[in-house]
PDB file with SEQRES, HELIX, SHEET and CRYST1 records, atoms N, CA, C and O in Angstrom:
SEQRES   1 A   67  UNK UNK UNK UNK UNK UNK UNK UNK UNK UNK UNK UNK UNK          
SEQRES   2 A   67  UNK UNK UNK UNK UNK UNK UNK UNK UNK UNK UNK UNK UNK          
SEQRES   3 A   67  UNK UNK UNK UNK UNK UNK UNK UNK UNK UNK UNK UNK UNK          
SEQRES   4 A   67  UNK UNK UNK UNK UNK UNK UNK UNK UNK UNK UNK UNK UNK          
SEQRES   5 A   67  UNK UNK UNK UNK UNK UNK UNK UNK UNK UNK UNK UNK UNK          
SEQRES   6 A   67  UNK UNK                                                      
HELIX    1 AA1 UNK A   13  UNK A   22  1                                  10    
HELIX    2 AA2 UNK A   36  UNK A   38  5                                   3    
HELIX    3 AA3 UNK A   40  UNK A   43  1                                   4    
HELIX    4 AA4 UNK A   60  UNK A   63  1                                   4    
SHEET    1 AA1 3 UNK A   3  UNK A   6  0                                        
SHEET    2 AA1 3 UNK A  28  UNK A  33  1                                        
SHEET    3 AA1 3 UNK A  53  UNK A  54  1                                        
CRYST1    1.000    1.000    1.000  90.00  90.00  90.00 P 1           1          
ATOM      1  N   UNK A   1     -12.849  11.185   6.047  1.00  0.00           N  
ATOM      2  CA  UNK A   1     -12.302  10.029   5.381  1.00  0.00           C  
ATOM      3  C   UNK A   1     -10.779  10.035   5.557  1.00  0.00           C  
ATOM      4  O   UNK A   1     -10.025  10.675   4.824  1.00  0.00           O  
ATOM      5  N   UNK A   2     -10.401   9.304   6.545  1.00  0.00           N  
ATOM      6  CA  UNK A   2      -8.896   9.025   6.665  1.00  0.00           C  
ATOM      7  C   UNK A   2      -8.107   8.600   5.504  1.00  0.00           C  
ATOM      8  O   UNK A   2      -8.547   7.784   4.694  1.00  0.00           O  
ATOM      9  N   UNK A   3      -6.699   9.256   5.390  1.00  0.00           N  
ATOM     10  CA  UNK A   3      -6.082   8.333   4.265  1.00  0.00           C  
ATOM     11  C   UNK A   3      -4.969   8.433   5.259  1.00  0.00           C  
ATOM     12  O   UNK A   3      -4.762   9.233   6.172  1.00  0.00           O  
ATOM     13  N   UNK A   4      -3.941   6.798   4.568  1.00  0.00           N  
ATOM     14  CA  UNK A   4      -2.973   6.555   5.232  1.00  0.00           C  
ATOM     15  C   UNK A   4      -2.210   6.125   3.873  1.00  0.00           C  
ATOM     16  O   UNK A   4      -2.658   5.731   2.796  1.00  0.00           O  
ATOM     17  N   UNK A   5      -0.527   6.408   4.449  1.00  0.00           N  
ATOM     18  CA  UNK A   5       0.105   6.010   3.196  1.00  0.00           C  
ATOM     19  C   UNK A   5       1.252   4.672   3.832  1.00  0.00           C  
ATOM     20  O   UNK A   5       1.959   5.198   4.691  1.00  0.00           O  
ATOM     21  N   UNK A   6       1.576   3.336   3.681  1.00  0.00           N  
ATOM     22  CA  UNK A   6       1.794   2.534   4.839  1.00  0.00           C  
ATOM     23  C   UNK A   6       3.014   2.086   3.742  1.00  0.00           C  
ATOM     24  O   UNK A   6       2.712   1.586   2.659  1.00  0.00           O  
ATOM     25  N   UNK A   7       4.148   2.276   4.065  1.00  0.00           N  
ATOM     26  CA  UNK A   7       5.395   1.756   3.275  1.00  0.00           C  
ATOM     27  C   UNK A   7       5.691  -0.059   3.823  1.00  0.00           C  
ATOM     28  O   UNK A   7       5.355  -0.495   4.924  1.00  0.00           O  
ATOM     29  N   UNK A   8       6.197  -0.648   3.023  1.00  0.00           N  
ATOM     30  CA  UNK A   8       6.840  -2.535   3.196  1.00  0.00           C  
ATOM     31  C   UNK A   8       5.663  -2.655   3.154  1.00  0.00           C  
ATOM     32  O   UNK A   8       5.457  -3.361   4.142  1.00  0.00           O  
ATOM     33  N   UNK A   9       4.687  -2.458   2.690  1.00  0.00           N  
ATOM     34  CA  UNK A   9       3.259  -3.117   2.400  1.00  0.00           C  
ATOM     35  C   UNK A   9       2.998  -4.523   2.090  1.00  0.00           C  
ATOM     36  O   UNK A   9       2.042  -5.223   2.422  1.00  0.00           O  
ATOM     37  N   UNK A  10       4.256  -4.864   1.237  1.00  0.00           N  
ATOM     38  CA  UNK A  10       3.543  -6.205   0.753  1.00  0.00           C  
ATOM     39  C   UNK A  10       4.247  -7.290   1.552  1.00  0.00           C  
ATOM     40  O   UNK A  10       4.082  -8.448   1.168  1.00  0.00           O  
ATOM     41  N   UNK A  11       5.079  -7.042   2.709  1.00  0.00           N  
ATOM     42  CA  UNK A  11       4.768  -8.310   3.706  1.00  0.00           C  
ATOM     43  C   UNK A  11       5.423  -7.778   5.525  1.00  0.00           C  
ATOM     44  O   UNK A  11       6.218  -6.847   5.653  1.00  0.00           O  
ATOM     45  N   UNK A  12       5.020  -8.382   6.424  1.00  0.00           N  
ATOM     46  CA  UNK A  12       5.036  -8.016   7.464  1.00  0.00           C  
ATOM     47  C   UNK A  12       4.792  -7.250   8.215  1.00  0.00           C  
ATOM     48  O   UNK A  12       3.580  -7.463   8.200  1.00  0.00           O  
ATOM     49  N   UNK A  13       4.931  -6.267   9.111  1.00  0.00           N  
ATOM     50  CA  UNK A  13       3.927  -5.324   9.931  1.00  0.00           C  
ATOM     51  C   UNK A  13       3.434  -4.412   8.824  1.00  0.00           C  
ATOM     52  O   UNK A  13       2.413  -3.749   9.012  1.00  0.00           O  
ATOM     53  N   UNK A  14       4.303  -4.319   7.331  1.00  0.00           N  
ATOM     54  CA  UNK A  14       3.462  -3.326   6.364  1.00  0.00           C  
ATOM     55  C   UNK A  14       2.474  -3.583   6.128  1.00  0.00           C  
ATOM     56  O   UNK A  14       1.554  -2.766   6.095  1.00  0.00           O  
ATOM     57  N   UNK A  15       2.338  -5.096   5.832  1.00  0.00           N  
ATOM     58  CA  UNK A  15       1.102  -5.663   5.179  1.00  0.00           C  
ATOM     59  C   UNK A  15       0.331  -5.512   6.227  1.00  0.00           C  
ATOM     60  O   UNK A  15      -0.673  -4.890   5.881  1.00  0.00           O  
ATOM     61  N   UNK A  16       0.306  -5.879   7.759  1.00  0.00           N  
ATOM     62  CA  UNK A  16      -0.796  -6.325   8.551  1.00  0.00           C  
ATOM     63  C   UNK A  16      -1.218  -4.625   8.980  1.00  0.00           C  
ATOM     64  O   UNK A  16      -2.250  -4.445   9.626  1.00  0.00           O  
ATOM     65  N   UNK A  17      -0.722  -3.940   8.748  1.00  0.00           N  
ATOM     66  CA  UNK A  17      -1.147  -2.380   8.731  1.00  0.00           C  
ATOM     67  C   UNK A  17      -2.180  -1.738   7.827  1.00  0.00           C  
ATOM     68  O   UNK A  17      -3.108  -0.988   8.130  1.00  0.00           O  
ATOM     69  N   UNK A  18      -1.762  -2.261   6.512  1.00  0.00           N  
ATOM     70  CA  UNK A  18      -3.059  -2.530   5.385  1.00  0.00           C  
ATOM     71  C   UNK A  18      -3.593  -3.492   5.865  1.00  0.00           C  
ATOM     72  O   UNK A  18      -4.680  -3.179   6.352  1.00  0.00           O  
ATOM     73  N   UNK A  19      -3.447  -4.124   5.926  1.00  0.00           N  
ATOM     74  CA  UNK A  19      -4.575  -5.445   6.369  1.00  0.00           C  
ATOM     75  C   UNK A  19      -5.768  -4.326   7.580  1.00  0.00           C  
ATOM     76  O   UNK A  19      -6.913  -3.914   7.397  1.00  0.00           O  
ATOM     77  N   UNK A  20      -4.923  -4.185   8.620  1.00  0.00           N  
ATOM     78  CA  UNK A  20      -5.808  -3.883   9.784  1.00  0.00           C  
ATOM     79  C   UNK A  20      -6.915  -2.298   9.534  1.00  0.00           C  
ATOM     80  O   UNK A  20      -8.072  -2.253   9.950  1.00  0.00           O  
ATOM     81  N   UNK A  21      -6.271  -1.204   8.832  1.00  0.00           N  
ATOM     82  CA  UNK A  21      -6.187  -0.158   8.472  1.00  0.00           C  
ATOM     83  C   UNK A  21      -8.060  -0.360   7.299  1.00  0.00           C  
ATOM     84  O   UNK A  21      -9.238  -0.050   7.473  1.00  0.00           O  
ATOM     85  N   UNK A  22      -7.271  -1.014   6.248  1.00  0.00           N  
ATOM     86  CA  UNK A  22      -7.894  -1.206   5.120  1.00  0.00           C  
ATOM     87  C   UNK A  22      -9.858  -2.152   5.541  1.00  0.00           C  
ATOM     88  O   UNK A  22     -10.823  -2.325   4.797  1.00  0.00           O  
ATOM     89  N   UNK A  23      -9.651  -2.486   6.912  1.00  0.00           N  
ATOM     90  CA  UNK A  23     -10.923  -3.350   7.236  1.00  0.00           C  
ATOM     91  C   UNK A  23     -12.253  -2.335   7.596  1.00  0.00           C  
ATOM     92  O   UNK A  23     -13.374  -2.754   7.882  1.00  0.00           O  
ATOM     93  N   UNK A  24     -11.892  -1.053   7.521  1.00  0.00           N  
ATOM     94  CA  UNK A  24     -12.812   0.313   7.693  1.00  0.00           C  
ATOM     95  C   UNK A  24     -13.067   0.699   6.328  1.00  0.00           C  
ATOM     96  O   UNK A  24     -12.246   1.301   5.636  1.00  0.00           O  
ATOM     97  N   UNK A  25     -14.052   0.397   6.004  1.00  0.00           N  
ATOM     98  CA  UNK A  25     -13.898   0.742   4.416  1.00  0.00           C  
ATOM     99  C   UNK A  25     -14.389   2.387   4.131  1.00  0.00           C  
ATOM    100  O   UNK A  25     -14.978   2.726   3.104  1.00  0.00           O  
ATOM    101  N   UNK A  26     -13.983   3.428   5.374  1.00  0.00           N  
ATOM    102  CA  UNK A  26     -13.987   4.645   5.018  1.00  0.00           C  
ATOM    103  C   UNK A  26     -12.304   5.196   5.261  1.00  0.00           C  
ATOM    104  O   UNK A  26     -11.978   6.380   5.352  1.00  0.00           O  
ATOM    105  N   UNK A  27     -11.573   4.274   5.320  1.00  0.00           N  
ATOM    106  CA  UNK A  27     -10.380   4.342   5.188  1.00  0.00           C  
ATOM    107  C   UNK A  27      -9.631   4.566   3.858  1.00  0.00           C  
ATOM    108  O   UNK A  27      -9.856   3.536   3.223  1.00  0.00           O  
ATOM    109  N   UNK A  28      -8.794   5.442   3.045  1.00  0.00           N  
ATOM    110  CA  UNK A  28      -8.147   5.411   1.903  1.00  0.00           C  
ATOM    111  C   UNK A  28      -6.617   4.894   2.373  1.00  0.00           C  
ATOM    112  O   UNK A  28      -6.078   5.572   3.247  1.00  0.00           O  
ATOM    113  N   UNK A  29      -5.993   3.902   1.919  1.00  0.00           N  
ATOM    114  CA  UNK A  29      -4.829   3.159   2.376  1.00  0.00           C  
ATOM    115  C   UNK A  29      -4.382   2.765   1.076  1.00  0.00           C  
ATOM    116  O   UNK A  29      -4.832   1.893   0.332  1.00  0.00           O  
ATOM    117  N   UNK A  30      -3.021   3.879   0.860  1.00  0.00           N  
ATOM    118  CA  UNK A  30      -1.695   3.751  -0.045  1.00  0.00           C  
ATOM    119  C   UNK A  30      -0.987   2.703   0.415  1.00  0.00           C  
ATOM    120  O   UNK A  30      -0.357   2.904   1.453  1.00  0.00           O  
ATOM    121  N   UNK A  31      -0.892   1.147  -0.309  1.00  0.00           N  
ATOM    122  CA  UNK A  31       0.237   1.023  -0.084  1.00  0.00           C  
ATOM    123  C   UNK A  31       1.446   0.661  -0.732  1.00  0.00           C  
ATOM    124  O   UNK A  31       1.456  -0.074  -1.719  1.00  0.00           O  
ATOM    125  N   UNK A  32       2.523   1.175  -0.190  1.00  0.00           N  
ATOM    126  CA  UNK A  32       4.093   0.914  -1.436  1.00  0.00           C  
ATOM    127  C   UNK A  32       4.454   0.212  -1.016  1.00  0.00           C  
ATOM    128  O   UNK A  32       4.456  -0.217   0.137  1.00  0.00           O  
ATOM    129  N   UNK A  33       5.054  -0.200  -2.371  1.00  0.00           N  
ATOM    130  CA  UNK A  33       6.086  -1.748  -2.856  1.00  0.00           C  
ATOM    131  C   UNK A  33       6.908  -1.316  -3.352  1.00  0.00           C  
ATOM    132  O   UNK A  33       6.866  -0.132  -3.686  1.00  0.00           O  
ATOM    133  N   UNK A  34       7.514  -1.755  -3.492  1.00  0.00           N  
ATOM    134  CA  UNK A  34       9.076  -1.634  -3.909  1.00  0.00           C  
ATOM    135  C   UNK A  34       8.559  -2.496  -5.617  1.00  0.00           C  
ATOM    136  O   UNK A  34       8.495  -1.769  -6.609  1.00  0.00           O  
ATOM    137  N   UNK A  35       8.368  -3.399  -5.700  1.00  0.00           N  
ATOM    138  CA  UNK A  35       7.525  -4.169  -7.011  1.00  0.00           C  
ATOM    139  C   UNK A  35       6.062  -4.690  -7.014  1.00  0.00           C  
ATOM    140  O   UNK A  35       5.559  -5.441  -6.178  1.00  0.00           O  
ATOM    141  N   UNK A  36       5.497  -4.173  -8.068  1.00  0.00           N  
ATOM    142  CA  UNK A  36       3.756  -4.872  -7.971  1.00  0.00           C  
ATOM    143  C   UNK A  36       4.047  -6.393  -7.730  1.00  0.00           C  
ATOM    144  O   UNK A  36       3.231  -7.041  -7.074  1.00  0.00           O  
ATOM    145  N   UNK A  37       5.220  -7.015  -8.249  1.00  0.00           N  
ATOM    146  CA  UNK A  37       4.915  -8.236  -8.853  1.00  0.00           C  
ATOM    147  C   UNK A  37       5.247  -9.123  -6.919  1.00  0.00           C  
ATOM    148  O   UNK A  37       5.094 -10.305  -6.610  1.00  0.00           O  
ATOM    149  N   UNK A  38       5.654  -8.092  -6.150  1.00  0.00           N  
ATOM    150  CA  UNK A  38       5.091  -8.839  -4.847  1.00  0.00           C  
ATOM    151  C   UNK A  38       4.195  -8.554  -4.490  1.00  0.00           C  
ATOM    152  O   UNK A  38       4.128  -8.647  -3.264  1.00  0.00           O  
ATOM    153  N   UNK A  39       3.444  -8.247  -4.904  1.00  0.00           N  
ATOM    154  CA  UNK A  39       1.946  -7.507  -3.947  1.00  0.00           C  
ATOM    155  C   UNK A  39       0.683  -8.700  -4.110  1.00  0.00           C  
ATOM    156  O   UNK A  39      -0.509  -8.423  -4.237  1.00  0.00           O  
ATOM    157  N   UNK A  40       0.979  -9.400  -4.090  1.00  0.00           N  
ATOM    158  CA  UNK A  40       0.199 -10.877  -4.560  1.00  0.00           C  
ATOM    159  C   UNK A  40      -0.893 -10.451  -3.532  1.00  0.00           C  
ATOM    160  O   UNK A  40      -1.991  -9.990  -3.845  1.00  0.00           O  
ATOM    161  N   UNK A  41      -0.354 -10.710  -2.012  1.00  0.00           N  
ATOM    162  CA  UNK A  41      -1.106 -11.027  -0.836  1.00  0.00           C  
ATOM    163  C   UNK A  41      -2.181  -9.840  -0.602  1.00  0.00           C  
ATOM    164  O   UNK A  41      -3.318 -10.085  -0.200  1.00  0.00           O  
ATOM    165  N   UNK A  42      -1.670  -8.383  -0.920  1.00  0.00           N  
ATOM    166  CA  UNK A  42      -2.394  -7.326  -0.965  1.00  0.00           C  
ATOM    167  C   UNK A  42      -3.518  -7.273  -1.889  1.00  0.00           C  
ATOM    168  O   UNK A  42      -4.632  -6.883  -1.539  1.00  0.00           O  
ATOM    169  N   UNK A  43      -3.119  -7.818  -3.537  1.00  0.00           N  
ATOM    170  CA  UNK A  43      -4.109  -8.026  -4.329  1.00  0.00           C  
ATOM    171  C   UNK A  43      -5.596  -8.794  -4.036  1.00  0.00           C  
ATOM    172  O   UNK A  43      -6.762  -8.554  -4.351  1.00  0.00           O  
ATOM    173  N   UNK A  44      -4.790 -10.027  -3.129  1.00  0.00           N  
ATOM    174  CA  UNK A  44      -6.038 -10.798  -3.051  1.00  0.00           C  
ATOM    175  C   UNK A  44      -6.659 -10.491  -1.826  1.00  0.00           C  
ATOM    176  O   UNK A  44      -7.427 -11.375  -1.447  1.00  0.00           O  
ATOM    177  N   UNK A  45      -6.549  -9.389  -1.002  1.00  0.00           N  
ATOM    178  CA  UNK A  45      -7.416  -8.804   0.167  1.00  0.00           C  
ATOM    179  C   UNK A  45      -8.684  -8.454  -0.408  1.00  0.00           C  
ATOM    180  O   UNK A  45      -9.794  -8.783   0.012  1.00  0.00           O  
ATOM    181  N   UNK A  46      -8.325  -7.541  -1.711  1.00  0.00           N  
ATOM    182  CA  UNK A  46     -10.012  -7.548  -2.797  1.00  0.00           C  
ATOM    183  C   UNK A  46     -10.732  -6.429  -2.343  1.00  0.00           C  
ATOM    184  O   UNK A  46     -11.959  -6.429  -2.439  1.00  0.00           O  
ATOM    185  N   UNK A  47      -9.995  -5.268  -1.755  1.00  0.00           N  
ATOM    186  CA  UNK A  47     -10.465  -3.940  -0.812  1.00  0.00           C  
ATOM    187  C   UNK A  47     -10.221  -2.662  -1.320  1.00  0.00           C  
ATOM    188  O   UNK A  47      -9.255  -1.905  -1.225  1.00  0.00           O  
ATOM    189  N   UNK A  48     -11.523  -2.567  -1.993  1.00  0.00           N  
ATOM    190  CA  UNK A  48     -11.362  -1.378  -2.808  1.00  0.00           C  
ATOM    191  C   UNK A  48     -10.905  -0.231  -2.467  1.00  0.00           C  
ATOM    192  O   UNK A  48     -10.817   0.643  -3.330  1.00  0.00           O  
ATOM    193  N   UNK A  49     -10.496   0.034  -1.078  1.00  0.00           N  
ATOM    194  CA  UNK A  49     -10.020   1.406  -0.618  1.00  0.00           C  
ATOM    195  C   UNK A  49      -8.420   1.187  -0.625  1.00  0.00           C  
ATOM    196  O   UNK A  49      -7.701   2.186  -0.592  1.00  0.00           O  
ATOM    197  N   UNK A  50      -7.822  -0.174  -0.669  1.00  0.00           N  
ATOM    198  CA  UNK A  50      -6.371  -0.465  -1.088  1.00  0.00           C  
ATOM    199  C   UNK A  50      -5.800   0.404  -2.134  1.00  0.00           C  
ATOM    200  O   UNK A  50      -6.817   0.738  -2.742  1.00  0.00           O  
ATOM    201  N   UNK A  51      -4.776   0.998  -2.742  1.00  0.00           N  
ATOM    202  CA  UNK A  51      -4.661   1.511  -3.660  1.00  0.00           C  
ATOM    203  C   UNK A  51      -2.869   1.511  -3.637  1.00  0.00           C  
ATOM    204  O   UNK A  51      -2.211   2.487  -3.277  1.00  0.00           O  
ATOM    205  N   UNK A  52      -2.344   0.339  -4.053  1.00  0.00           N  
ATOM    206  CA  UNK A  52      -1.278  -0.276  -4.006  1.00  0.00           C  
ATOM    207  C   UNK A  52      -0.133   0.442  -5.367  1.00  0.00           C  
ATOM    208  O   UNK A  52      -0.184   0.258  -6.583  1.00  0.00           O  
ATOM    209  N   UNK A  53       0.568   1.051  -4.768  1.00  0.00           N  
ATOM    210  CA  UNK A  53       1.422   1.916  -5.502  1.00  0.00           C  
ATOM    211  C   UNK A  53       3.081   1.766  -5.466  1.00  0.00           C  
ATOM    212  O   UNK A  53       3.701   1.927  -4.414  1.00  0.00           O  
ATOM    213  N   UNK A  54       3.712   1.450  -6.684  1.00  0.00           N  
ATOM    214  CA  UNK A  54       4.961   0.806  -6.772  1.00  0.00           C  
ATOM    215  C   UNK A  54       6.296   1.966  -6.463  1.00  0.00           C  
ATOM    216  O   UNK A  54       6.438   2.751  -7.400  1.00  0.00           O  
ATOM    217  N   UNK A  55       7.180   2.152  -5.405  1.00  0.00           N  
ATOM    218  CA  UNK A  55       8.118   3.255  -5.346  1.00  0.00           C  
ATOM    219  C   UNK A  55       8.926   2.959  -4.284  1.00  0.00           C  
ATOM    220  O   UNK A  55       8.554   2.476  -3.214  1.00  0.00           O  
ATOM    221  N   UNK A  56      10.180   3.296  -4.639  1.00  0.00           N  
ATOM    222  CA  UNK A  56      11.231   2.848  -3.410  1.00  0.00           C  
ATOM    223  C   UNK A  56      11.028   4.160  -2.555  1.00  0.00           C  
ATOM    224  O   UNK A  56      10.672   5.120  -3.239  1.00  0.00           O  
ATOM    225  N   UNK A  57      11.180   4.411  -1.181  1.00  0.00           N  
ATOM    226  CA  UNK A  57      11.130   5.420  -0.726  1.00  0.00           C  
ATOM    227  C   UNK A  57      12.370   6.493  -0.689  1.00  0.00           C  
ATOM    228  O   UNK A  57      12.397   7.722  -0.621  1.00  0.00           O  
ATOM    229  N   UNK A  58      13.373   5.491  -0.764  1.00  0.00           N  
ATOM    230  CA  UNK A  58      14.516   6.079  -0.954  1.00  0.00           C  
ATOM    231  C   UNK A  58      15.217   6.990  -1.723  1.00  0.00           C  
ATOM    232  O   UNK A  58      16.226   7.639  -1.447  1.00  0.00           O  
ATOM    233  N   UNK A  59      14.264   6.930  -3.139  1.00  0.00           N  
ATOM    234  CA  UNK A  59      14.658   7.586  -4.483  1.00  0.00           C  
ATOM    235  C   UNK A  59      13.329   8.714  -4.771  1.00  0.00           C  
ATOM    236  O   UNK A  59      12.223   8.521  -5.276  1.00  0.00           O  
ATOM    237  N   UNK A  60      13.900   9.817  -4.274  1.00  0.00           N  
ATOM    238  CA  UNK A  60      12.641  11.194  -4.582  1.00  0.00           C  
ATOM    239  C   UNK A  60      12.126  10.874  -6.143  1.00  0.00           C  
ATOM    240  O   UNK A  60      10.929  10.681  -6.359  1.00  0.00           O  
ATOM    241  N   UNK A  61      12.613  10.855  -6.666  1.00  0.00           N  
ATOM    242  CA  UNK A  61      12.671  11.020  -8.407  1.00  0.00           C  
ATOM    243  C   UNK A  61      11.153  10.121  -8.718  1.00  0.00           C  
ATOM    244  O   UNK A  61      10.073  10.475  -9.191  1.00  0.00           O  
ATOM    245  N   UNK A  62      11.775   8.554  -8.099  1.00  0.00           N  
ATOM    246  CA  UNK A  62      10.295   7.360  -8.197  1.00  0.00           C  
ATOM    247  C   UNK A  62       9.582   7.560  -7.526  1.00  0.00           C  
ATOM    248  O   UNK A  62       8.474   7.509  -8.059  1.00  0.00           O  
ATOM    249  N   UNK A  63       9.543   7.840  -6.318  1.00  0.00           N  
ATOM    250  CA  UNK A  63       8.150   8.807  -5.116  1.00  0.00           C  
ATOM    251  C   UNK A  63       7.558   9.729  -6.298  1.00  0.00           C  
ATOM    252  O   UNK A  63       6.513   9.295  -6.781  1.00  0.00           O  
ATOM    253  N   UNK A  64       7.965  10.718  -6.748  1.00  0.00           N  
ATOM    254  CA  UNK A  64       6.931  11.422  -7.330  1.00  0.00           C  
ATOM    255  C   UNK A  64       6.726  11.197  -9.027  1.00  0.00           C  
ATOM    256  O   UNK A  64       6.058  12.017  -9.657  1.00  0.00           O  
ATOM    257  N   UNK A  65       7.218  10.276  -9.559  1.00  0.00           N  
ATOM    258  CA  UNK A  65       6.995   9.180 -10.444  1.00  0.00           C  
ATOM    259  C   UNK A  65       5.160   8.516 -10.246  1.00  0.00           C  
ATOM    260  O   UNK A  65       4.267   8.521 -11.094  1.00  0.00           O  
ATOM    261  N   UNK A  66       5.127   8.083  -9.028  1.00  0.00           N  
ATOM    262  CA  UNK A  66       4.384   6.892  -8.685  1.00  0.00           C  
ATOM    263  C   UNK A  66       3.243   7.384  -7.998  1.00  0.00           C  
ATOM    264  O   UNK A  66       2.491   6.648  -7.358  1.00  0.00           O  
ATOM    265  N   UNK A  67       3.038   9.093  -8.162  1.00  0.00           N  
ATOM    266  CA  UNK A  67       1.361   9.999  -7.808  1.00  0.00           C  
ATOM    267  C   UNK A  67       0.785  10.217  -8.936  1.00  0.00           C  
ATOM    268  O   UNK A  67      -0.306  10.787  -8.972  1.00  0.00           O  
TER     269      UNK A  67                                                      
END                                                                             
């Protein structure tokens, strides 16, 4: 069971990475946002192996905040 952890998730090659990634549903696919409250497009994919997690990558402190 693959897991992937796919950062800019909630729009552009992040998203279409979950998008593409997430269509194997023995796939586990993290993906971070910077805010839930953009993750609209990810929400409504409706893919239970999604597992959409809020953290800047930049800041260690919120990375391990957000496991």
């Amino acid at each position: 069971m693959p897991s992937y952890a796919i950062t800019g998730a909630a729009r552009g090659i992040g998203f279409e990475f979950v998008n593409q990634l997430s269509t194997d549903s023995e796939n586990i696919v993290f993906a971070l946002v910077r805010s839930k409250t953009t993750a609209d497009r990810l929400v409504a994919l409706g893919r239970p192996n999604v597992h959409i997690l809020e953290a800047d990558i930049t800041n260690t402190n919120g990375l391990k905040a957000s496991t």
